[in-house]
N, C-alpha and C positions, 0 to 999 in steps of 0.2 A: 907325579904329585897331584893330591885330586884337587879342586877349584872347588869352590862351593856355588855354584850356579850351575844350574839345571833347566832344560826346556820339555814342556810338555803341551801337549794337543788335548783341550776336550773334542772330540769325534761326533760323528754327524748325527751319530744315533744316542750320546747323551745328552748334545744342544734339544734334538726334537723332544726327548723326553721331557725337560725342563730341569736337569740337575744341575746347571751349571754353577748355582748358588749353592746348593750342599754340597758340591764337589770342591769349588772354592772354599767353603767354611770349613772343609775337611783336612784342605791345603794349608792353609793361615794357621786352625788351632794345629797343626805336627807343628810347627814353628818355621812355615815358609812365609817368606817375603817377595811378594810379588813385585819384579822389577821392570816388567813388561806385559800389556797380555791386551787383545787386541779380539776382537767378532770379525771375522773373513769368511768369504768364500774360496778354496782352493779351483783353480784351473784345471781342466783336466793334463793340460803341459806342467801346469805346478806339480799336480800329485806322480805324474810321472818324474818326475827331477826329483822331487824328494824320497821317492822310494824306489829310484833307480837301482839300488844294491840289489830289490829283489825282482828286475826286470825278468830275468830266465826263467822265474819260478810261475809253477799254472796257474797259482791263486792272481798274480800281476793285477790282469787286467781287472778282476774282480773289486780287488784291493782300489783301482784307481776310481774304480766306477764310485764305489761306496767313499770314497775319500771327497768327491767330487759333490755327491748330490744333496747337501745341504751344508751352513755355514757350521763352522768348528771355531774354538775358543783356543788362541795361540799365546801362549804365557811362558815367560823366565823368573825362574824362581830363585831363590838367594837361600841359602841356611850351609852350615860348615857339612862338609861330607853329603851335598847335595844328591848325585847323582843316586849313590846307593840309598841312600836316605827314603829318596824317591820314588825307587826301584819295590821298597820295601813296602810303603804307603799303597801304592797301586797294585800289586799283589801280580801273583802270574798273569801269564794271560790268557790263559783260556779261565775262565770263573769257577769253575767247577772244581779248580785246581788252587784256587787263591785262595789264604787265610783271609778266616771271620775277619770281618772290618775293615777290611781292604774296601778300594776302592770300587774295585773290578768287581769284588764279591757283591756288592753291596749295590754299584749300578751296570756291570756289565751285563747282556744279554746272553753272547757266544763268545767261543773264540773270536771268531768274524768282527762281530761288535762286543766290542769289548771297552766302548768307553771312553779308553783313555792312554794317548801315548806317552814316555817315556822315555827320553833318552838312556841308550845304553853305556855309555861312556864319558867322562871329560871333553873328551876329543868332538865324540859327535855331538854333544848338546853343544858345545860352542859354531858349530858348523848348520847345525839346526835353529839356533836362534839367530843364527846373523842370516840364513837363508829367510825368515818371516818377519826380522826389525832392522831397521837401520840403527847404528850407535846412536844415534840422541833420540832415542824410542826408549832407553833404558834409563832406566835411573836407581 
């Protein structure tokens, strides 16, 4: 059954840019509800725990560095049929590959930086937001 809340990261490389307000106003006008979202620095122990799925993989260490070296924008968002919803708004992820007006397309660099995460699932966005809020962070 899908849940209508979704969790997503703005990324190191679209906080420095300065998109994090057209990225938001992009979020709001699809008709998300932001019901958490908070300015952090990740740990490099954080990013390692939150992206432990793809410890085995070469990019890993790469991934943790770049996850690591400036603050990111950590937000749950609310609208019916969230996650795909979501999935759609921010477009692939490599940019080159994302439709016009995506997210990715429009502030992603590379694959690499690419902006802006995305839960893939019900399952993991609820597992991804409760890893970056406490319940009474939400509302």
């Amino acid at each position: 059954m899908a849940t209508n809340r979704t969790f997503t990261m703005l990324k190191p490389d679209a906080v420095e840019k300065g998109h994090i307000g057209a990225i938001l106003e992009k979020i709001t006008a699809s008709g998300f509800r932001i019901v958490a979202m908070k300015l952090t620095q990740m740990t490099t122990a954080d990013a390692q725990e939150f992206y432990a799925i793809h410890k085995e993989r070469p990019f890993f260490g790469e991934l943790v560095e770049y996850m690591t070296r400036g603050p990111i924008v950590a937000a749950i968002l609310e609208k019916d049929n969230a996650v795909e919803d979501f999935r759609t708004l921010i477009g692939a992820t490599n940019p080159a590959d994302a439709a016009e007006g995506t997210i990715r397309k429009l502030y992603a660099a590379s694959i690499g930086e690419n902006a802006v995460h995305g839960s893939d699932s019900d399952e993991n966005a609820a597992i991804e937001g409760a890893f970056h809020f406490a319940g009474r962070e939400m509302f």
